[in-house]
Structures are given as C-alpha cells and as structure tokens.
C-alpha positions in Angstrom: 52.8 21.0 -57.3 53.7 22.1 -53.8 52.2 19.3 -52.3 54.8 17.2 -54.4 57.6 19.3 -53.5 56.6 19.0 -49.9 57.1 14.8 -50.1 60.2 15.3 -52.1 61.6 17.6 -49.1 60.2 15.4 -46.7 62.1 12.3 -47.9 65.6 14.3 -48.8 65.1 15.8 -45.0 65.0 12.4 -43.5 68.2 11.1 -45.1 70.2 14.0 -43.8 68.5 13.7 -40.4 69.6 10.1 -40.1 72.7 10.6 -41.1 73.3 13.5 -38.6 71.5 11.6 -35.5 74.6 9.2 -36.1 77.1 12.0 -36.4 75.3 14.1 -33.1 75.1 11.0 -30.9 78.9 10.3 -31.4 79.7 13.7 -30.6 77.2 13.9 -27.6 78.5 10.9 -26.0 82.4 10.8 -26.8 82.9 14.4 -27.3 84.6 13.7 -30.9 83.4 15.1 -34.3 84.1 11.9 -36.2 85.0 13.3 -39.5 85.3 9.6 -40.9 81.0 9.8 -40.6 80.9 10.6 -44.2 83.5 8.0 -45.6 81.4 5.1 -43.1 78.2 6.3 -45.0 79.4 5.3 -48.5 80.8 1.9 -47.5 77.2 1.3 -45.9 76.0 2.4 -49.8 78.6 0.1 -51.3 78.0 -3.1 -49.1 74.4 -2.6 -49.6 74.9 -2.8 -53.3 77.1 -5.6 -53.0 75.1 -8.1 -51.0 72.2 -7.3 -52.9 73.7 -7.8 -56.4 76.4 -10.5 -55.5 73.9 -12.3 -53.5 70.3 -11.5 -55.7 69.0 -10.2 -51.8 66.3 -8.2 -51.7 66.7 -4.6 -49.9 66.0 -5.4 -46.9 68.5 -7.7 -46.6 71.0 -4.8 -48.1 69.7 -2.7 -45.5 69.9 -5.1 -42.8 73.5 -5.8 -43.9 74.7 -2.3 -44.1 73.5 -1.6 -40.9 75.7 -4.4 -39.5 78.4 -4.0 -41.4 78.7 -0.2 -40.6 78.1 -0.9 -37.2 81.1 -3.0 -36.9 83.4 -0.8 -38.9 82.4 1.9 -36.3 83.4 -0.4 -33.4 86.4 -1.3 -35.4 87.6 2.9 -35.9 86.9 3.7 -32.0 88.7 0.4 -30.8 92.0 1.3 -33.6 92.0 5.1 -33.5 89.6 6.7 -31.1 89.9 4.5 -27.7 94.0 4.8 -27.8 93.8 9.0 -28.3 90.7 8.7 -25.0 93.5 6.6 -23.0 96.1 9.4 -24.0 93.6 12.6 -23.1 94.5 13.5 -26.9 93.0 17.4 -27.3 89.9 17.2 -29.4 91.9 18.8 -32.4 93.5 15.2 -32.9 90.7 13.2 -33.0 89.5 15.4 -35.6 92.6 15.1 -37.5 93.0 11.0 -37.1 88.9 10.8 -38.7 90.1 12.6 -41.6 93.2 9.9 -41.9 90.2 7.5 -41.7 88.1 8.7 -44.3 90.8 9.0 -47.0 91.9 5.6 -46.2 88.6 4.1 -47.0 87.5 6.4 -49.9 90.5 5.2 -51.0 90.1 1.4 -50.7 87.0 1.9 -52.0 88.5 3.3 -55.2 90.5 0.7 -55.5 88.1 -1.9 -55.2 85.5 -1.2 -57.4 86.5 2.3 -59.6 85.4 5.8 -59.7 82.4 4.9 -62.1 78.7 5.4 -60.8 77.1 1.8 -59.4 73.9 1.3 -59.2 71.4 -1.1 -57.2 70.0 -4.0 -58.9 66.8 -2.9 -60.8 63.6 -3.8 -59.5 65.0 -3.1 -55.9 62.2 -1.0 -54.9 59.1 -0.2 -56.5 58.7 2.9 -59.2 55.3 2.7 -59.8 53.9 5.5 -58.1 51.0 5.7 -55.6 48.7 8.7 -54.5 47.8 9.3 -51.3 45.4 12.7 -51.0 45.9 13.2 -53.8 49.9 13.7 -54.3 52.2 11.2 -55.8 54.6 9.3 -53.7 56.7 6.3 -54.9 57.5 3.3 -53.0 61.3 4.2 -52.5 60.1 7.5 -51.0 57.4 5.8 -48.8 60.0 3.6 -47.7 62.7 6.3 -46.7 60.2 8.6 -44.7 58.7 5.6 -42.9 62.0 4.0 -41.6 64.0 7.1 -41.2 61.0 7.8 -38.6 61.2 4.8 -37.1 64.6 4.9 -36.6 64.7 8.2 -35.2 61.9 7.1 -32.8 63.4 4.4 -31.7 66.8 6.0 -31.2 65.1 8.8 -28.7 62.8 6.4 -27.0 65.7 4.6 -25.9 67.9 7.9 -25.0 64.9 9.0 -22.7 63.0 6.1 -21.3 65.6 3.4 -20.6 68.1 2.5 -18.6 71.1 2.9 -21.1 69.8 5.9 -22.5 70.4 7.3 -19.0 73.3 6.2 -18.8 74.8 7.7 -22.2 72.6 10.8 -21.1 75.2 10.5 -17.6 78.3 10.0 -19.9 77.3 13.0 -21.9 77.6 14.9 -19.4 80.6 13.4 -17.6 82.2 10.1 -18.4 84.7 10.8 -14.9 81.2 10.8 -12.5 79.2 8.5 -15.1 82.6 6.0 -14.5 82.4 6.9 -10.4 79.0 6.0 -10.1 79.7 2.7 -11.8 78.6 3.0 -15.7 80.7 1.3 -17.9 81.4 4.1 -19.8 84.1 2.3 -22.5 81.1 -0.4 -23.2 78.9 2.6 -24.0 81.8 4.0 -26.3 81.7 1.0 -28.2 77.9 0.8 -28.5 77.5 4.5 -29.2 80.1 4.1 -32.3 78.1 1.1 -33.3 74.6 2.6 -33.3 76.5 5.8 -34.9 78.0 4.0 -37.9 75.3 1.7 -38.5 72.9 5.0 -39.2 75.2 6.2 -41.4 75.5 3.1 -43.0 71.3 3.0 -43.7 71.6 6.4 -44.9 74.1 5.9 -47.5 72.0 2.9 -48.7 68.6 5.7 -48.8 70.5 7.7 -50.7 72.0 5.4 -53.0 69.2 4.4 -53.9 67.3 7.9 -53.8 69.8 10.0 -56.6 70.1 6.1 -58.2 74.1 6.2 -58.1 76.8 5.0 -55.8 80.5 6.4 -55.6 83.8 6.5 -53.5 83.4 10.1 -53.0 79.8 10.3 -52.6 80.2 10.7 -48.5 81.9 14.2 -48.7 79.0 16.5 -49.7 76.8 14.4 -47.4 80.0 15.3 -44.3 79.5 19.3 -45.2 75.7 18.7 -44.6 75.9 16.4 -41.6 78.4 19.3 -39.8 75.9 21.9 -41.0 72.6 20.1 -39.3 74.1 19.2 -36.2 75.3 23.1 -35.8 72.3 24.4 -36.7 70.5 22.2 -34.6 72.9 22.3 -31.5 75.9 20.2 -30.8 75.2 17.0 -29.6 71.4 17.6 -29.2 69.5 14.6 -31.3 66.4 16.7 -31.3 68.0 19.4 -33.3 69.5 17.0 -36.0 66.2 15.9 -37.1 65.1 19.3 -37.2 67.5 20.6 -39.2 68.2 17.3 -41.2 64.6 18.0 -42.3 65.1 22.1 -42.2 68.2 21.2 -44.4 66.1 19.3 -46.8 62.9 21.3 -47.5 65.4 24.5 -48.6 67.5 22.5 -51.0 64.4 20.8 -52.7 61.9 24.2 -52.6 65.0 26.1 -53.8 65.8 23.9 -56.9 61.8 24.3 -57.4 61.3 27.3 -57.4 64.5 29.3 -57.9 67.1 26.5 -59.8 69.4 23.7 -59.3 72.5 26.2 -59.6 71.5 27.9 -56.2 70.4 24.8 -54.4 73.2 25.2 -52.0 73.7 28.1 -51.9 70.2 29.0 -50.4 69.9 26.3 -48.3 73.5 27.3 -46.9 72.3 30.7 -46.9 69.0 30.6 -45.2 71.4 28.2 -42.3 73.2 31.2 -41.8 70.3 33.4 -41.1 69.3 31.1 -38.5 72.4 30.9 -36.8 72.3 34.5 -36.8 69.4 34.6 -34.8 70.5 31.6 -32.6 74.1 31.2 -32.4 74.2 28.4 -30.3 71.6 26.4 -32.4 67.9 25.2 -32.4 68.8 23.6 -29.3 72.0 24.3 -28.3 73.5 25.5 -24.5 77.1 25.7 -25.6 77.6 24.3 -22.2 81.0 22.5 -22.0 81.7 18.8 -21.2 82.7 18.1 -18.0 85.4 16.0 -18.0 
C-alpha cells in the first residue's frame, strides 16, 4: 500500500515541479513573479484538448502542441506587458500587478470560449490498463508523467550548467547591466526564458488534465498557490529547489489524503511547508541575495 502511495506521490510531485521550474526560471532570469503562470498553464490543458479532439491526434501531438503554443503565448505576454514595464524600470510590484491583469484576461476568454463545464481528453488517450513493476502498480499515464517530467527537468539543468546559454542566463541572473556590458543579448534571452517558461507550464497543465481527468478555466489558480509555495520553499529563483519541493509538495498532499483524509490534504501539506520554512527561512536553497541591477 505504501509502495503505491509512494508512485502516486511521485507522479503528483513531478507535475508541480514542472510547473514551478517554469515559474522559478522566469523569476531567476527576469526578476518578475509572473502571476499569469497559472492562467498559461490551463490554456496549455485546453489546447491540448483541443488539437487532440478536433484533430483525432494522439497525445503526443497535444503535448507537442501545448508546448508550442504556450511557448508563444509566453513570448507574446513579455513582448505586450513585461518588455515595455523593463524599458520603463517599473518597480517589481507592477509587474506583479499587470500578470494578474493577464491571468483574468485569459481565464476569462477561456470562459467564454468553451464554458465553465469540466472537459475531458479524448478516451483512449493514454493507456489505463495497469502494469507492475516490483511489484507495485503503475499505469501508463503515470509512467508517462514521471518519465518526461524527468526528462524535462534534466534537460532544462543540463543546459543552465553545461552550455553556453545557460551561462549566459546564469550571467543575466545575476546582472542583466554587466551580462548586457560584456556583450549578452540579454532581451533575446528574455524572450527565450518566457518561451521555455510558458511552454512548461503549458506540458504541465496537459499532465494534469489528464492526471485528475478534467479540464477548466479556473483550474490554473490552485495550481498558482502551489507553484508560489515550491519555489519559496525551495529558494527564489533556484531550479534545484523547485524540483525538490514540487516533489516535497507532492508526497505530503498524497500521504496525507492516505493516511489522515482528503479534508486535510492542504492543510498538512501547507502545514508541514511552514515548518520547513521555519527552520530555513530563506529556503532549501535559497541566499536571499539581491539582484544586481
């Protein structure tokens, strides 16, 4: 029983950490918390679903196409909302504030478009026959969502710490003025930071669309809450600590609905957060050092 608990966790954990490597990596880079991260995850969900149903594709093309899709829509917020408040040395309060415009602009739209009535993906979209491996159960879907939300995250801090651009973002990080001086093209790197941002979010509304099996305008907010907790608890901007405590995140909320009930589900995973933070205010990894400008 544990065992199976432990692959539920395991899956749940990597959704949240995907999302919040989108939502860290725009903060670590452009210094903003995008609050619009949330909103950009359940359009990713939605155009997943559409593709796939309006089109008969399978899931990879709906992940394929969310990926892109988000991507683009993440360009298409920085170039509109975030690039003219960098040109105007907005104080980060009003970034803040113009993501939340954002968000209820699409949530919104999204309404509009298709209702406030659960959507689901096409059956037979993944597998739910289930398999055992040593001995504990594990269904396609879940298979699936560990496997790429690894690769993913993999590939994401490969190329932060071995390559050329992930030097340079590393370089913005720190100081877009000197990164800019020392002839980084920092706005490019804005642009391909809110890309790779979005398009995470996007593949981890699609996971869990298909994980609780429903899709709605408003599904993006509880997923926000988490995404601010994990990157807190992990330390701002720090892409190690969101996949720590995406997964930390997702092991309390499935072992406390085990073993203790649905009704406290947040409340003990929110709980035992706050204990950590306790012990380390500035997170898992956190230095609470300040940006220079």
């Amino acid at each position: 029983m544990l065992d199976q608990q432990l692959v539920n966790a395991l899956s749940l954990g990597c959704v949240y950490a995907l999302f919040a490597l989108g939502f860290t990596l725009i903060f670590g880079v452009l210094g903003v918390i995008n609050l619009s991260h949330g909103a950009v995850f359940m359009v990713g969900a939605y155009a997943a679903e559409q593709f796939m149903s309006r089109l008969n594709m399978p899931l990879a093309g709906g992940l394929l196409f969310a990926f892109v899709f988000c991507g683009l829509l993440g360009l298409v917020i920085d170039v509109l909302v975030l690039r003219p408040l960098r040109k105007r040395n907005a104080p980060h309060l009003v970034p803040m504030i113009a993501t939340i415009g954002v968000a209820i602009i699409l949530n919104n739209g999204v309404q509009g478009m298709f209702g406030a009535q659960n959507r689901r993906f096409p059956d037979g979209s993944v597998s739910s026959e289930p398999m055992t491996l040593a001995g504990v159960h594990v269904t396609g879907l879940e298979l699936g969502i560990i496997l790429l939300s690894f690769v993913l995250m993999a590939v994401l801090m490969l190329a932060l710490k071995r390559t050329q651009l992930g030097r340079a973002l590393r370089a913005i990080a720190e100081s877009p003025k000197a990164a800019y001086l020392v002839g980084v093209n920092v706005e490019g790197l804005f642009y391909l930071t809110s890309f790779a941002a979005a398009a995470l979010g996007g593949v981890a509304g699609v996971l869990i669309g298909l994980y609780s099996n429903a899709v709605f305008p408003l599904m993006g907010q509880p997923m926000l809450h988490k995404g601010i907790a994990v990157i807190i608890l992990g330390g701002m901007g720090d892409i190690r600590g969101a996949m720590l405590g995406g997964l930390f995140l997702g092991f309390a909320e499935v072992l406390s609905v085990a073993y203790i009930g649905s009704n406290m589900r947040d409340a003990v995973a929110f709980g035992l957060l706050f204990l950590v933070l306790l012990a380390r205010p500035k997170g898992l990894f956190g230095t609470l050092q300040e940006r220079k400008v």
